[in-house]
C-alpha positions in Angstrom: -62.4 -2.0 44.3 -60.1 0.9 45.1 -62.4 3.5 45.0 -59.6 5.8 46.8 -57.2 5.5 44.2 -59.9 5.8 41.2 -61.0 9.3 42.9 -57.3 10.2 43.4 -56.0 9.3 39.8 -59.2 11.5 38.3 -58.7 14.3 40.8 -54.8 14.6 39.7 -56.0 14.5 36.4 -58.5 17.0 36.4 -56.3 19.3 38.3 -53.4 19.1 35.8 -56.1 20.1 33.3 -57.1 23.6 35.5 -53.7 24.0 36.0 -52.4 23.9 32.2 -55.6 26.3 31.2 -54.3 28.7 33.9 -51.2 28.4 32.6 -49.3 30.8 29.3 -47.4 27.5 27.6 -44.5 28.6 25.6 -42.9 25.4 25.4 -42.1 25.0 21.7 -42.6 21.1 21.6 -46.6 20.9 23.2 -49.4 22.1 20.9 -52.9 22.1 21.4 -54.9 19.4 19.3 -58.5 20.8 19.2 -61.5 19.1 19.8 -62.2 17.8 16.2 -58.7 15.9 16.5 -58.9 14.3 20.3 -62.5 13.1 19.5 -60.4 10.3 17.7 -57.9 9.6 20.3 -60.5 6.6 22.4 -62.0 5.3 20.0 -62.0 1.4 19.6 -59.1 1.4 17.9 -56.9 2.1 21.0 -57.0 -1.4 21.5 -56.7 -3.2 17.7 -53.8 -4.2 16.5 -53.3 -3.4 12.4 -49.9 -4.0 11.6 -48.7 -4.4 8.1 -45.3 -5.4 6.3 -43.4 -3.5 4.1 -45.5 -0.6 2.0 -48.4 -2.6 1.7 -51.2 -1.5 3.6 -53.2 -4.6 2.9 -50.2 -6.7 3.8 -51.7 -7.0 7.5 -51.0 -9.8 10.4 -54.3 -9.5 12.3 -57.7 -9.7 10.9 -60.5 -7.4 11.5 -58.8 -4.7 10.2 -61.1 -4.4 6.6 -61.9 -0.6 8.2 -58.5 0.3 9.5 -56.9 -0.4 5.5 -59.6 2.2 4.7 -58.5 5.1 7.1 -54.9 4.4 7.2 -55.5 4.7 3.1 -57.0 8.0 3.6 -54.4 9.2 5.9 -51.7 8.0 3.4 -53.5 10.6 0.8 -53.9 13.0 3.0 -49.9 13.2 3.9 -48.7 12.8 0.4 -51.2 16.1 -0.7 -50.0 18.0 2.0 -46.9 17.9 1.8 -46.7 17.3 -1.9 -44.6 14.3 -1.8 -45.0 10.1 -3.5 -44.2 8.8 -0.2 -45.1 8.8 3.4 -44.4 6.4 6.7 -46.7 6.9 9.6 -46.1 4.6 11.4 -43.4 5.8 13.6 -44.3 7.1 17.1 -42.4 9.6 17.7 -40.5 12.1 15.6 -37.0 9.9 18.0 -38.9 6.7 16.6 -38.9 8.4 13.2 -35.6 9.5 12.8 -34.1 6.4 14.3 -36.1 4.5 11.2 -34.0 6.7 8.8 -31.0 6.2 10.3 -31.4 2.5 10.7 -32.8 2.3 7.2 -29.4 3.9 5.9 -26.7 3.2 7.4 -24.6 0.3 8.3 -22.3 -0.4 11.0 -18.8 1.8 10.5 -20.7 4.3 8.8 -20.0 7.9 9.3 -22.8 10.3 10.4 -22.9 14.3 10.6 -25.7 15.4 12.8 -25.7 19.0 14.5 -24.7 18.8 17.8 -26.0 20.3 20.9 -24.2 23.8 20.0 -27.4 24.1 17.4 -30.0 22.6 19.2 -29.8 19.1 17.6 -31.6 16.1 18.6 -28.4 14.1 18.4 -30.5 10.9 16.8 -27.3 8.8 16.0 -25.3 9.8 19.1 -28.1 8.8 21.4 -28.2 5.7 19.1 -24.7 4.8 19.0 -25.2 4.6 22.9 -26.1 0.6 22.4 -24.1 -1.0 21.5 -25.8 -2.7 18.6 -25.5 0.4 17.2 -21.8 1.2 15.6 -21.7 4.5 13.6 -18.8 7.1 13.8 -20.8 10.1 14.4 -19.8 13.8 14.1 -21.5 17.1 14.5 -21.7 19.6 11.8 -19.9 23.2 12.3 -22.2 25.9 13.7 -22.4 29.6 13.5 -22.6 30.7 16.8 -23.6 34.3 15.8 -26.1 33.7 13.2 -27.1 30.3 15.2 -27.1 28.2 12.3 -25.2 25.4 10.7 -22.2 27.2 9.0 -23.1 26.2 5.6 -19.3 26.6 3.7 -17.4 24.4 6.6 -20.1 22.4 6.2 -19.7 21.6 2.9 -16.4 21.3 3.1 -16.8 18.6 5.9 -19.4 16.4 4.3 -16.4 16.5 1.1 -13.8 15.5 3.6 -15.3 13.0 5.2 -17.7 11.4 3.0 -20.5 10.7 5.7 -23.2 7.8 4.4 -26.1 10.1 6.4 -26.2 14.1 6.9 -29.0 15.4 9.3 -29.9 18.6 9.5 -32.6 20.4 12.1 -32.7 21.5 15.5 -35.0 21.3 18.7 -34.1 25.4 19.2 -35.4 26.2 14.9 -34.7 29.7 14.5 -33.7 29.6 10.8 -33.6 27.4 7.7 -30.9 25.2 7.2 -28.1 25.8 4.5 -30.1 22.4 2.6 -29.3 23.3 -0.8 -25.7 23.8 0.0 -25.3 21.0 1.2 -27.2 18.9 -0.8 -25.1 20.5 -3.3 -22.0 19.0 -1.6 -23.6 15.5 -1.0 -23.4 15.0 -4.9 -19.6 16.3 -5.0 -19.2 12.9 -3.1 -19.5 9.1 -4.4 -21.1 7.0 -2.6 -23.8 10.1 -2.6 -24.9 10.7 1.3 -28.2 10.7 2.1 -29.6 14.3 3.3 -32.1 14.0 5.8 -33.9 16.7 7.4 -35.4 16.7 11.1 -38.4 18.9 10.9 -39.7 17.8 14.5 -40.4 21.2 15.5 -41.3 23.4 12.1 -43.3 20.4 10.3 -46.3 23.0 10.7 -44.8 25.5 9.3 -43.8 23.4 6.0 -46.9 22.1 5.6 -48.2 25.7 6.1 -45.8 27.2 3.0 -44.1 29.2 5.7 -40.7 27.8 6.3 -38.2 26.2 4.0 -39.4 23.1 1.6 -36.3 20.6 2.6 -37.2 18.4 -0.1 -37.5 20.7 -3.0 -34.6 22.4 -1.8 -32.4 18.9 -2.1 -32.9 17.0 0.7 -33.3 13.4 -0.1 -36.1 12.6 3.0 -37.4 14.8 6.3 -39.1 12.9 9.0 -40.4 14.7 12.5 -43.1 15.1 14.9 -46.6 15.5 14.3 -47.3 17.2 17.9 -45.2 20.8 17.8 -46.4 23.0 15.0 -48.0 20.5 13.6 -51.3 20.2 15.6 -52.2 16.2 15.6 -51.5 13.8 17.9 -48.3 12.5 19.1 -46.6 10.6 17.2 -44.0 10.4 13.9 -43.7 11.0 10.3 -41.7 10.3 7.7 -41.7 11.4 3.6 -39.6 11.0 0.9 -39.9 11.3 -2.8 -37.5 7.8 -3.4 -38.8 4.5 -3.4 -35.7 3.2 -2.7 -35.5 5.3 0.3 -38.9 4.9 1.4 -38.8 0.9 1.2 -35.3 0.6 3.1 -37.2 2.9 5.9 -39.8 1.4 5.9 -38.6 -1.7 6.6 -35.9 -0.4 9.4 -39.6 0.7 10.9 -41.3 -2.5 10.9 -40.7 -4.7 12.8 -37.7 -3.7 13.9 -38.6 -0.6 15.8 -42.8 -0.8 16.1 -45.1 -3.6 15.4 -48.0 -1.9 16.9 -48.2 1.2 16.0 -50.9 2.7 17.7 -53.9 3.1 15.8 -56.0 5.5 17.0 -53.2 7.9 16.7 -54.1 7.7 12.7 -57.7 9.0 12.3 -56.6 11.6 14.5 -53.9 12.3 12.4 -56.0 12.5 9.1 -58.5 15.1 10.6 -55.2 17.1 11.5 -53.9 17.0 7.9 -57.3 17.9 6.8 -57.2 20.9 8.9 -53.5 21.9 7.6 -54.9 21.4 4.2 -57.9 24.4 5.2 -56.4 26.5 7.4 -52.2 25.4 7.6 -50.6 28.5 6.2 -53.0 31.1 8.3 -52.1 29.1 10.8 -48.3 29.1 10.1 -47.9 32.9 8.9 -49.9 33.7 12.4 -47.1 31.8 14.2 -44.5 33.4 12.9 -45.9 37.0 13.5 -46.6 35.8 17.0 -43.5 34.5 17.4 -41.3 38.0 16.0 -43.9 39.8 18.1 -42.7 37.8 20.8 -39.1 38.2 20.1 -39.1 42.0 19.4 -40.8 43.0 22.7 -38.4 41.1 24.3 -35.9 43.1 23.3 -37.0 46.5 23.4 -37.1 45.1 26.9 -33.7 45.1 27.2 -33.3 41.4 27.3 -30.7 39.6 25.0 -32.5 37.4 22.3 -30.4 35.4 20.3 -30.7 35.8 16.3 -31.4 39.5 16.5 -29.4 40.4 13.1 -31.7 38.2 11.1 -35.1 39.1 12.8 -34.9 37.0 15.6 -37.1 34.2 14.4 -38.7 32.8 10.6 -40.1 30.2 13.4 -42.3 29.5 16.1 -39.1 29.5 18.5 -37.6 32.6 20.3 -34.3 31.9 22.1 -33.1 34.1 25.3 -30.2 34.8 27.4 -30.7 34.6 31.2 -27.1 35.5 31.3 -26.8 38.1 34.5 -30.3 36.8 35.9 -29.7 33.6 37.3 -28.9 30.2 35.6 -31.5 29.3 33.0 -33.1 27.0 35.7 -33.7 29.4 38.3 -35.0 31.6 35.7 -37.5 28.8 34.2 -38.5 27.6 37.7 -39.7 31.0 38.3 -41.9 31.5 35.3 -43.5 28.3 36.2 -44.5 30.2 39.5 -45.4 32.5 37.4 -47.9 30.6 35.4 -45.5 31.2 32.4 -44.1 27.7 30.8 -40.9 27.6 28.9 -37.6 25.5 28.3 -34.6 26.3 29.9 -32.0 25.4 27.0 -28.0 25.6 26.5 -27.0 28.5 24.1 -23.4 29.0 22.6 -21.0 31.4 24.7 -21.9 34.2 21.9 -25.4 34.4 23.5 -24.5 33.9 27.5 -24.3 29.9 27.6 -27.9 29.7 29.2 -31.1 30.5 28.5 -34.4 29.9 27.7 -36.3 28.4 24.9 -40.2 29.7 24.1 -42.6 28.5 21.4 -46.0 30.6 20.7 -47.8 27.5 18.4 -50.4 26.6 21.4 -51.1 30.1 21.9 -51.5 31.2 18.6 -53.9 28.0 18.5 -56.0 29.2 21.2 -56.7 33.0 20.0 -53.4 35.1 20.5 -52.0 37.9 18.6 -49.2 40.0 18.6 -50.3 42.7 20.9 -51.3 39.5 23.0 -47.6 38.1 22.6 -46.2 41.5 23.1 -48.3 41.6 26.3 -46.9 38.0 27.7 -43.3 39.7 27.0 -43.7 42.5 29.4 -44.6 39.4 31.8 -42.0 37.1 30.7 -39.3 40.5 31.4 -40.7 41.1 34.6 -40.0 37.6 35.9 -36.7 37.3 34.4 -35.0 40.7 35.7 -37.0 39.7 38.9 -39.0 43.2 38.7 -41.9 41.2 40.4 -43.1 38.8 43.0 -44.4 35.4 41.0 -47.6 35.2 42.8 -48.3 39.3 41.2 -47.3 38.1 37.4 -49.2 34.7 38.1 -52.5 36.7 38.8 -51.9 38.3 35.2 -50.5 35.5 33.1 -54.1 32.8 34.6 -56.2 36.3 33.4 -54.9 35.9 30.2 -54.8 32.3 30.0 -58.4 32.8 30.4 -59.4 34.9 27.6 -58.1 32.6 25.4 -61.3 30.9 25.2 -61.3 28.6 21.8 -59.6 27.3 19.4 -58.4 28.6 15.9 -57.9 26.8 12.7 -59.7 24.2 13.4 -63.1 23.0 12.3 -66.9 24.4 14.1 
């Protein structure tokens, strides 16, 4: 036996874990599952298969799986309460996985696509797709505001008219704002073949299921899909809901087995105690993220630093965007608050806000006990580091002091 390598592999391991709790994470795609979620993640069924065709959950290949139809049931439930929908897919693993299942389950080859681009902090599904060549869409990105940092809802409109797309997806990995969705679901019926309106809600599906962001779906958007690791505190992993059977089965069966046969089942009792937990405590949670987060922003810039969205409040989200224009390229910049114990995303901004900068998220530490005078607190840090007012071994002694009076987890389950 390789005893060397065992000790090795737990030793990294267990570092990583010191390391990250002596860390400040602001990066706006991580969350913090709490212990009543990760007691699921090894259970037995890390190593079952339970796969099923179409929508029916007792439609499954392997047997032994009389217990697994019984939680992925109650997970099923649990998704279409909390988010108040008929339909739900959980079987993609990823929020990528998820929104490639929509776009497969839509679209044929030929098809035009509208998608926002990088400019607005899109995930650029279909153009990473169109990359294989099995894949043969004409994709285009939708216009965006560079001031406001939105998609510009009236050339918008008039774009989706023009060029009659078969998909439209809104969304964006940098979510300061909601979408113009009723707009443009508004211009989706103007055209015939009617477009499909989907809505990527990777990084604010929290926030929806916590009532504090915009309702995509009751607001005209035909399906939303995202992740159900960001805002939403559950494991890794995908989701997709719809109101439209139609929609639902063509998805679903873009999903299976054409993008996942297994998919991953101890990922779904974890899941199920995370909706539960969004069901108790998901819009405390959410209206604590988004005080956080304007906390967050505001400091910033009484600080003097430039934060993008600053004629709209700065942020309805858990995401605050900032300029490291005159500081150093957004690399330098991030690579120094990771010496500083500080974690963030170094992002590209449109040339209104300085090209560069950085993108932070304040889900994980609103999860694990922060406030706003705490988030107004890591801004004085997060100022410090980015005029380079401070050595990174000074702001690093601060930031693991903090990091470790965080010392639980909120909204969450005893």
């Amino acid at each position: 036996m390789d005893t060397a390598t065992l000790v090795r592999i737990q030793d990294l391991v267990d570092r990583h874990e010191a390391w990250r709790r002596s860390c400040l994470n602001l990066v706006a795609a991580e969350n913090a599952a709490s212990p009543a979620v990760t007691r699921f993640a090894g259970t037995d069924l890390s190593g079952r298969y339970g796969d099923f065709l179409g929508r029916d959950l007792t439609a499954r290949k392997y047997y032994g799986t009389r217990y697994i139809v019984e939680i992925e049931r109650e997970v099923d439930a649990l998704a279409r309460r909390v988010f108040s929908v008929d339909y739900v897919e959980f079987r993609p693993l990823s929020g990528h996985v998820a929104g490639a299942s929509v776009i497969m389950g839509v679209t044929e080859p030929g098809d035009c696509v509208l998608e926002v681009g990088s400019d607005g902090g899109g995930h650029r599904l279909a153009e990473k797709l169109v990359h294989a060549p099995l894949a043969k869409l004409d994709v285009q990105f939708l216009p965006i505001d560079g001031d406001l940092y939105n998609v510009d809802g009236e050339r918008a409109a008039a774009m989706i008219e023009e060029l009659r797309p078969r998909l439209v997806i809104l969304g964006s990995s940098n979510f300061l704002f909601p979408h113009p969705v009723a707009a443009l679901a508004a211009a989706c019926g103007r055209v015939s073949p009617k477009p499909v309106l989907a809505y990527d809600a990777s990084h604010v599906l929290g926030l929806i299921a916590g009532g504090q962001f915009q309702n995509p779906l009751r607001e005209g958007a035909d399906v939303m899909f995202g992740s159900t690791h960001k805002t939403f505190p559950g494991p890794q992993g995908g989701l997709i809901v719809t109101n439209s059977s139609d929609l639902i089965a063509r998805i679903s069966e873009a999903c299976y087995p054409g993008l996942i046969t297994n998919h991953h089942l101890a990922r779904l009792p974890a899941l199920g105690v995370a909706l539960l937990e969004m069901a108790e405590f998901g819009e405390a949670y959410a209206r604590a993220i988004v005080a956080n987060a304007r906390a967050l922003a505001g400091r910033l810039a009484q600080c003097g630093l430039h934060v993008v969205g600053a004629q709209n409040g700065y942020t309805q989200s858990h995401t605050v965007l900032v300029s490291t224009e005159g500081y150093g390229t957004n690399k330098d910049v991030a690579d120094r608050l990771e010496q500083s114990n500080i974690i963030v995303n170094a992002v590209t901004l449109p040339k209104q806000h300085g090209g560069q900068g950085l993108r932070l998220g304040v889900q994980e530490l609103t999860r694990c006990g922060a406030d706003e005078p705490f988030m107004r607190r890591v801004a004085d840090l997060v100022t410090r580091v980015v005029r380079n007012e401070a050595a990174p071994e000074h702001v690093a002694e601060q930031a693991m002091a903090m990091a470790a009076s965080l010392t639980g987890y909120r909204f969450t389950f005893a």
